[in-house]
Steps between C-alpha positions, in 0.01 A plus 500: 500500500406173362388407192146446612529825659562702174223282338230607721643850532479527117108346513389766738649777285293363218199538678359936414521699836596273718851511286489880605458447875639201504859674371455775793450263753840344386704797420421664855441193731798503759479160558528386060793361350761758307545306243090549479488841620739635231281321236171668568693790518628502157152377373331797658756761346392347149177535566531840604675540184300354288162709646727836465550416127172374435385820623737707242391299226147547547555857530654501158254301328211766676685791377585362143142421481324848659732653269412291195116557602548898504636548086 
């Protein structure tokens, strides 16, 4: 992958939901470059991540406040 390749891959994952297809198309595509493949990979994993943890924390904030809103 060229430079101008990375550069326009980089602009399209700056662009809300089209990022998040955008990284399926390339992480599942037969025909995409590994090098590419692997990437959108790794970026889906965090994202995963970061939703699973966003999740948790939320959940603590609700209980701490239902909790604080009961005494």
């Amino acid at each position: 992958m060229t430079l101008k390749d990375w550069m326009i891959t980089l602009l399209i994952t700056f662009i809300p939901l089209v990022n998040l297809i955008m990284l399926f198309v390339w992480a599942f595509s037969e025909g995409e470059n590994v090098n590419k493949a692997n990437w959108a990979k790794a970026n889906l994993l965090w994202m995963a991540i970061a939703v699973v943890l966003a999740l948790i924390f939320f959940g603590l904030i609700m209980g701490f406040a239902s909790s604080g809103m009961q005494s």
